[in-house]
mmJSON file of the N, C-alpha and C atoms, coordinates in Angstrom:
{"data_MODEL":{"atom_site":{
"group_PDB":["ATOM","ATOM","ATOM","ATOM","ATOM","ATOM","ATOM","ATOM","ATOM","ATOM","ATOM","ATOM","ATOM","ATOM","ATOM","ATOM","ATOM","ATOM","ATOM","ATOM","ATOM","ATOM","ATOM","ATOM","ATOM","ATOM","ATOM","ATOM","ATOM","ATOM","ATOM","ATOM","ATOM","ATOM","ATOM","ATOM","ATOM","ATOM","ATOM","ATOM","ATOM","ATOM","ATOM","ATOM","ATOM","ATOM","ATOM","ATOM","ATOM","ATOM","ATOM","ATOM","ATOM","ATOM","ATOM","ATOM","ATOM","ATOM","ATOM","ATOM","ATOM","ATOM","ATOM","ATOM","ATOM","ATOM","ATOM","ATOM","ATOM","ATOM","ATOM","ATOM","ATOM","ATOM","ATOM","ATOM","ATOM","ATOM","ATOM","ATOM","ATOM","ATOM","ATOM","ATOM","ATOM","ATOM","ATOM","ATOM","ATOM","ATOM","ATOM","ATOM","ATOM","ATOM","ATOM","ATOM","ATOM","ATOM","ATOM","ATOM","ATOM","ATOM","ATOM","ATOM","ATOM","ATOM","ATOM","ATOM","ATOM","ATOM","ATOM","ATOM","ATOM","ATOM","ATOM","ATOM","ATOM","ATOM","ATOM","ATOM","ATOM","ATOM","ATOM","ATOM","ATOM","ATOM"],
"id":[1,2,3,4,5,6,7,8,9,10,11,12,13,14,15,16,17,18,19,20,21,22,23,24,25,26,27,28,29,30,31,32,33,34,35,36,37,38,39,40,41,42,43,44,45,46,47,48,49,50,51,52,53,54,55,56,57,58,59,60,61,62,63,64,65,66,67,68,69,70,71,72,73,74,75,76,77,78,79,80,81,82,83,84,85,86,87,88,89,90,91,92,93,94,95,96,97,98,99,100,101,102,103,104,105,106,107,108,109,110,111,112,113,114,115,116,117,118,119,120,121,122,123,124,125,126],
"type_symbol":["N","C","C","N","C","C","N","C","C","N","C","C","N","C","C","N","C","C","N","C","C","N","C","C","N","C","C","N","C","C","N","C","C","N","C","C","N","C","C","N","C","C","N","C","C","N","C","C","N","C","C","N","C","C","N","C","C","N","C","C","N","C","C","N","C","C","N","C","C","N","C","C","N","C","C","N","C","C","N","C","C","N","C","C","N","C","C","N","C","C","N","C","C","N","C","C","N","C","C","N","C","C","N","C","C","N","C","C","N","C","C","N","C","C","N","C","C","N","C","C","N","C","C","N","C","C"],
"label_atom_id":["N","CA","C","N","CA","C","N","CA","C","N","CA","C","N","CA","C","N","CA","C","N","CA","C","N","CA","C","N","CA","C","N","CA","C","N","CA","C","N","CA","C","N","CA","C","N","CA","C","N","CA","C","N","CA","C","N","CA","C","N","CA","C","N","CA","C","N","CA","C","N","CA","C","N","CA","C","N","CA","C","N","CA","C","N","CA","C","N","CA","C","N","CA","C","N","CA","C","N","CA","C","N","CA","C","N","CA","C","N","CA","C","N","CA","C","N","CA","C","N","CA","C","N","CA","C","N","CA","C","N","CA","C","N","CA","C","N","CA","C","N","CA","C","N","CA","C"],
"label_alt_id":[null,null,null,null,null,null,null,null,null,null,null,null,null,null,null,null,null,null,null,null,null,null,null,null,null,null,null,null,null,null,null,null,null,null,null,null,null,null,null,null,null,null,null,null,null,null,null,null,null,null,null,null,null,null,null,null,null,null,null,null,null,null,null,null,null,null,null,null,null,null,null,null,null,null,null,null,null,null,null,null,null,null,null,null,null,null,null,null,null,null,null,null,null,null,null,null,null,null,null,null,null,null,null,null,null,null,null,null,null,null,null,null,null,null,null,null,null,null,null,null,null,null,null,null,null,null],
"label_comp_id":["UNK","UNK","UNK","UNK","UNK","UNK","UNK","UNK","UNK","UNK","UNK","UNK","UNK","UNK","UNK","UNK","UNK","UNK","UNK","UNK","UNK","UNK","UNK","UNK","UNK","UNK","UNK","UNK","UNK","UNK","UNK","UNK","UNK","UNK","UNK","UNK","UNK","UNK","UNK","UNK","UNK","UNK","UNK","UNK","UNK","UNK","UNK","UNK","UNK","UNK","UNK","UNK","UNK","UNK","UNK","UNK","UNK","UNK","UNK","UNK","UNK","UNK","UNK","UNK","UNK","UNK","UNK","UNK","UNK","UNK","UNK","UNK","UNK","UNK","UNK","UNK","UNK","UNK","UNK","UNK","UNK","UNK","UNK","UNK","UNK","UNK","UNK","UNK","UNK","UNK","UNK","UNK","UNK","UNK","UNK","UNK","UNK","UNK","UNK","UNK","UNK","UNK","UNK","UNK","UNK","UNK","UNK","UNK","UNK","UNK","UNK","UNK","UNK","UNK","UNK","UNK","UNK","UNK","UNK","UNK","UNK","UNK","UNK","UNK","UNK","UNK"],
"label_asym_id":["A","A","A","A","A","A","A","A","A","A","A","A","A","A","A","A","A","A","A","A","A","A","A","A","A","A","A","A","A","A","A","A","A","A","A","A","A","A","A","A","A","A","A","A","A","A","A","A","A","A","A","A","A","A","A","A","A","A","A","A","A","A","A","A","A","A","A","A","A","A","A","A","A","A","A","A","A","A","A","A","A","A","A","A","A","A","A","A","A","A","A","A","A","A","A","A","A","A","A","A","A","A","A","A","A","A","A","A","A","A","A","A","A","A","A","A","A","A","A","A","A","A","A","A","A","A"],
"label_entity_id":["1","1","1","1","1","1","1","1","1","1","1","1","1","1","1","1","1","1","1","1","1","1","1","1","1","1","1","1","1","1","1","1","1","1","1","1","1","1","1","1","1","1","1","1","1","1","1","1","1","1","1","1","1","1","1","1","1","1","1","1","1","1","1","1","1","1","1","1","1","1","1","1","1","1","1","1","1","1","1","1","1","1","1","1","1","1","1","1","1","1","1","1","1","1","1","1","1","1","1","1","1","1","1","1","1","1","1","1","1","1","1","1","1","1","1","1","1","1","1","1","1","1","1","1","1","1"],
"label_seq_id":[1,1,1,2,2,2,3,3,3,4,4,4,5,5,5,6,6,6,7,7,7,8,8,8,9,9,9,10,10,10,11,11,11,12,12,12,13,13,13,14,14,14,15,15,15,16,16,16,17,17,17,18,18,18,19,19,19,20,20,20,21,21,21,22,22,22,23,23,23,24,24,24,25,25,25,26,26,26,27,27,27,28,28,28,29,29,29,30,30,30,31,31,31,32,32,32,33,33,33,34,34,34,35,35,35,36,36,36,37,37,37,38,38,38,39,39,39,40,40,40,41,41,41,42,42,42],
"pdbx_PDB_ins_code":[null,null,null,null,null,null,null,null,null,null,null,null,null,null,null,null,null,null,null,null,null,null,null,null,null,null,null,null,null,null,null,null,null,null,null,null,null,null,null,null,null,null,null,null,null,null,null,null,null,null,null,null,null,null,null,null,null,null,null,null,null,null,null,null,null,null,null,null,null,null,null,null,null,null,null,null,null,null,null,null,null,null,null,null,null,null,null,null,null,null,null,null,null,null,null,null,null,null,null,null,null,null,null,null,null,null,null,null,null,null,null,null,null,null,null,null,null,null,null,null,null,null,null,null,null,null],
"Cartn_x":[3.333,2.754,1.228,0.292,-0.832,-1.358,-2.649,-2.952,-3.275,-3.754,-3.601,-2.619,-1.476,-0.307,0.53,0.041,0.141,-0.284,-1.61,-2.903,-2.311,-1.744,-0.901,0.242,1.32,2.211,2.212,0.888,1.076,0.131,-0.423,-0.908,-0.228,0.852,1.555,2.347,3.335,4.224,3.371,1.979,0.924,0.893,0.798,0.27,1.36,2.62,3.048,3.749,3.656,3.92,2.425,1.21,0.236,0.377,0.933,0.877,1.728,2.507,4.1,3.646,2.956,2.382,1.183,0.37,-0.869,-0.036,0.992,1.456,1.973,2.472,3.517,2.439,1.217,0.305,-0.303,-0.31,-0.77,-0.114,1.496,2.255,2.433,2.259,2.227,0.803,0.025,-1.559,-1.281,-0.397,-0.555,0.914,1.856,2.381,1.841,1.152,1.029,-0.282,-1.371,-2.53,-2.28,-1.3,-0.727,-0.047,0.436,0.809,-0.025,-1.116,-2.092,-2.952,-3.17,-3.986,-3.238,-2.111,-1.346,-1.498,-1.114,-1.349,-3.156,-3.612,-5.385,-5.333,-5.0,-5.477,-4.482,-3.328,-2.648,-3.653],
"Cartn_y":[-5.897,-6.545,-6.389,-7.418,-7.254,-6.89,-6.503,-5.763,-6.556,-8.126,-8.93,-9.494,-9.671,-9.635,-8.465,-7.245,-6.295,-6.297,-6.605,-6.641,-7.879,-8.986,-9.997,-9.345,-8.688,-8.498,-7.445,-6.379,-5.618,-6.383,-7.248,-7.884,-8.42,-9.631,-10.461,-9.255,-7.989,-7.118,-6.666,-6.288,-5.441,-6.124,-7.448,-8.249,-8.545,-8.858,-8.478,-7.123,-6.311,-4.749,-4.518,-4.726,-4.728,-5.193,-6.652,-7.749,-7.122,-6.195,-5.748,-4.746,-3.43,-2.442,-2.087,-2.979,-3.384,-3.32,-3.871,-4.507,-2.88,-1.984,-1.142,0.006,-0.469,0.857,0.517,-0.477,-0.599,-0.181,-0.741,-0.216,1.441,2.088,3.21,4.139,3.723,3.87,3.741,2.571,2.358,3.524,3.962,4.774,6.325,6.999,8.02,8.429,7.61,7.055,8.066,7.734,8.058,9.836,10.06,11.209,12.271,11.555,12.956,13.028,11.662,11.873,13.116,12.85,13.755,15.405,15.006,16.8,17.553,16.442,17.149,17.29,16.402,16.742,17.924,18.283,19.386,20.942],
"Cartn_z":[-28.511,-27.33,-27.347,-27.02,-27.071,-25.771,-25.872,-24.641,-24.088,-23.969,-22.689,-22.092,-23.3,-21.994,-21.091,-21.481,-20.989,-19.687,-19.571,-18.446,-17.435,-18.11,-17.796,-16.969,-17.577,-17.046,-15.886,-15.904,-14.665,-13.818,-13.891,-12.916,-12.217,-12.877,-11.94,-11.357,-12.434,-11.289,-10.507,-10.16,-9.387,-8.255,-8.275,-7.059,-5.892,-6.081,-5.469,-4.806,-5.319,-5.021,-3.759,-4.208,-3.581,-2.013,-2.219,-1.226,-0.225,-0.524,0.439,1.037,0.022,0.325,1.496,1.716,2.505,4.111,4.229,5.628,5.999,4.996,5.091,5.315,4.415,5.448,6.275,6.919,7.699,9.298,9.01,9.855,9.795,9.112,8.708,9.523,9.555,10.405,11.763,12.223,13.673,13.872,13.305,13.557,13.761,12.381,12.455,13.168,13.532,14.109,15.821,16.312,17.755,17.942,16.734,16.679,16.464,15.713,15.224,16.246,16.841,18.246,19.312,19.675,20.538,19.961,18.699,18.442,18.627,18.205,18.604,19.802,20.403,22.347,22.753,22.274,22.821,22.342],
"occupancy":[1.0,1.0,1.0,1.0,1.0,1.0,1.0,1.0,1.0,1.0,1.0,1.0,1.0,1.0,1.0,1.0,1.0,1.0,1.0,1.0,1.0,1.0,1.0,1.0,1.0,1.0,1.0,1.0,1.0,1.0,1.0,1.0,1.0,1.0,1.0,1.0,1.0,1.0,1.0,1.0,1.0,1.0,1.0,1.0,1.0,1.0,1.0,1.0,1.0,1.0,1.0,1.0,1.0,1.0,1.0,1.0,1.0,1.0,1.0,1.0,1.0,1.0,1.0,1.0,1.0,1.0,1.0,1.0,1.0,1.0,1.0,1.0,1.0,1.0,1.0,1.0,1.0,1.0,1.0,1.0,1.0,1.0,1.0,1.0,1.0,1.0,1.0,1.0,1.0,1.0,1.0,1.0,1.0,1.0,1.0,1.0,1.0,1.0,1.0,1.0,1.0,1.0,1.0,1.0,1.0,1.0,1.0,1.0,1.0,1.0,1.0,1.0,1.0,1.0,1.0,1.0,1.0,1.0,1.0,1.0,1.0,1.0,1.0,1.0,1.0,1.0],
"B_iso_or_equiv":[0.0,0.0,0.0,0.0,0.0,0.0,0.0,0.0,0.0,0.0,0.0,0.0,0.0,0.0,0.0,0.0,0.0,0.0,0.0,0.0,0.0,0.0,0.0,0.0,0.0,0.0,0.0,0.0,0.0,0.0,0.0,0.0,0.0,0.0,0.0,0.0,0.0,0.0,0.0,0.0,0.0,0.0,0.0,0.0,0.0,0.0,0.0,0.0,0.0,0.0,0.0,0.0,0.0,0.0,0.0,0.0,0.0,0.0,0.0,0.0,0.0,0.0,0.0,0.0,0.0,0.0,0.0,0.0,0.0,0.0,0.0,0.0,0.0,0.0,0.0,0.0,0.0,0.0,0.0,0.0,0.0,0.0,0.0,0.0,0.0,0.0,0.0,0.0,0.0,0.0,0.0,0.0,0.0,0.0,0.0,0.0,0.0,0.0,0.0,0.0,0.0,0.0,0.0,0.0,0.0,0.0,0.0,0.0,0.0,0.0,0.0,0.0,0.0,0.0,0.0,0.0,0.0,0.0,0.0,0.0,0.0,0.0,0.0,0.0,0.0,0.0],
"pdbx_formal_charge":[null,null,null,null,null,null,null,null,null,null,null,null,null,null,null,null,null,null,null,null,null,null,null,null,null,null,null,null,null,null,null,null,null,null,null,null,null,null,null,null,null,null,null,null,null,null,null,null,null,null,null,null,null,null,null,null,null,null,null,null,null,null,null,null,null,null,null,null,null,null,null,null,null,null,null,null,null,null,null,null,null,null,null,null,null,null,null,null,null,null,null,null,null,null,null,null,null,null,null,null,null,null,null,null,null,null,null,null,null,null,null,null,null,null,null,null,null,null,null,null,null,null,null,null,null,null],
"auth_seq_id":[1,1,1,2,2,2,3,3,3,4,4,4,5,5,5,6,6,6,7,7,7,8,8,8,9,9,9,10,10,10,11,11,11,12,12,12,13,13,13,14,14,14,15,15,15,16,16,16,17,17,17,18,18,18,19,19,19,20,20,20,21,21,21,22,22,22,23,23,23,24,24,24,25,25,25,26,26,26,27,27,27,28,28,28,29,29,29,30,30,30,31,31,31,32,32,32,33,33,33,34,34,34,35,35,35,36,36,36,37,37,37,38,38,38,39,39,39,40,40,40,41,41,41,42,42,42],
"auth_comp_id":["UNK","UNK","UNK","UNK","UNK","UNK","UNK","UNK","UNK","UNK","UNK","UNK","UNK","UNK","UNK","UNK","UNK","UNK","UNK","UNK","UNK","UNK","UNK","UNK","UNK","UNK","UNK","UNK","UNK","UNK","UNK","UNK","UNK","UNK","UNK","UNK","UNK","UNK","UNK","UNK","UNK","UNK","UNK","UNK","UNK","UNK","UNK","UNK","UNK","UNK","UNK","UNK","UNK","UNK","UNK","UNK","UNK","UNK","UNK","UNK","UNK","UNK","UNK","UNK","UNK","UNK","UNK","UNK","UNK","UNK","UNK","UNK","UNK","UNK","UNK","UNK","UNK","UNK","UNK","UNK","UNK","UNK","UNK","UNK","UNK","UNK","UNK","UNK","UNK","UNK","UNK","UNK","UNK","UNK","UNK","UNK","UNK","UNK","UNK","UNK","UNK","UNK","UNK","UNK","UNK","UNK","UNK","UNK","UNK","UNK","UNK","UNK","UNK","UNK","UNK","UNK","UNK","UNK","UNK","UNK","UNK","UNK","UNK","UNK","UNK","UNK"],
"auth_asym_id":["A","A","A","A","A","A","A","A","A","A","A","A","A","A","A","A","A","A","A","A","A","A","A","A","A","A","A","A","A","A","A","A","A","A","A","A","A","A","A","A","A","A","A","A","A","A","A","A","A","A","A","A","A","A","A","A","A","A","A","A","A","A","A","A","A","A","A","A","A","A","A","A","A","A","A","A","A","A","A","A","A","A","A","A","A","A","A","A","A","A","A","A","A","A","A","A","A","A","A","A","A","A","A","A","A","A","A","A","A","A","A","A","A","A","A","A","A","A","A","A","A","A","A","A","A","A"],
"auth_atom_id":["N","CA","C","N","CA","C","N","CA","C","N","CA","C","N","CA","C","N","CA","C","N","CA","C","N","CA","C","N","CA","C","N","CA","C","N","CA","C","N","CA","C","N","CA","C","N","CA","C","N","CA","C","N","CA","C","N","CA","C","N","CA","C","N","CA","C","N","CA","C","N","CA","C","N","CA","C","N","CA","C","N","CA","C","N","CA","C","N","CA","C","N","CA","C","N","CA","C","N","CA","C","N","CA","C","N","CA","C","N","CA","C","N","CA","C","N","CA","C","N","CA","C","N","CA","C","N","CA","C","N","CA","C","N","CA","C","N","CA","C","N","CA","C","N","CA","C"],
"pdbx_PDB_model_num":[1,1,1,1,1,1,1,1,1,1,1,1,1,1,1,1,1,1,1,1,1,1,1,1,1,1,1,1,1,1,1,1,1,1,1,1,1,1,1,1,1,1,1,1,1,1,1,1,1,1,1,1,1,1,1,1,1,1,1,1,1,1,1,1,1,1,1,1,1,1,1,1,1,1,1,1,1,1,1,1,1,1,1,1,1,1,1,1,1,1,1,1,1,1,1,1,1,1,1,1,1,1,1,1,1,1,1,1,1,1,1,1,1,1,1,1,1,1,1,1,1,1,1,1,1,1]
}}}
């Protein structure tokens, strides 16, 4: 295998893994975002 279809192939698998990942931290932020607040103010 040459190394540009290499670069090829984790790109196309990268981009969507990326695309899924983004939403999931994001939901992930507005979750844990609220909790760490509560524990500082206690």
């Amino acid at each position: 295998m040459k190394l540009r279809n290499l670069v090829l192939y984790f790109f196309v698998l990268g981009n969507p893994i990326f695309l899924h990942f983004r939403p999931i931290l994001i939901n992930f932020r507005k979750v844990v975002s609220p909790r760490v607040e509560m524990c500082i103010k206690r």
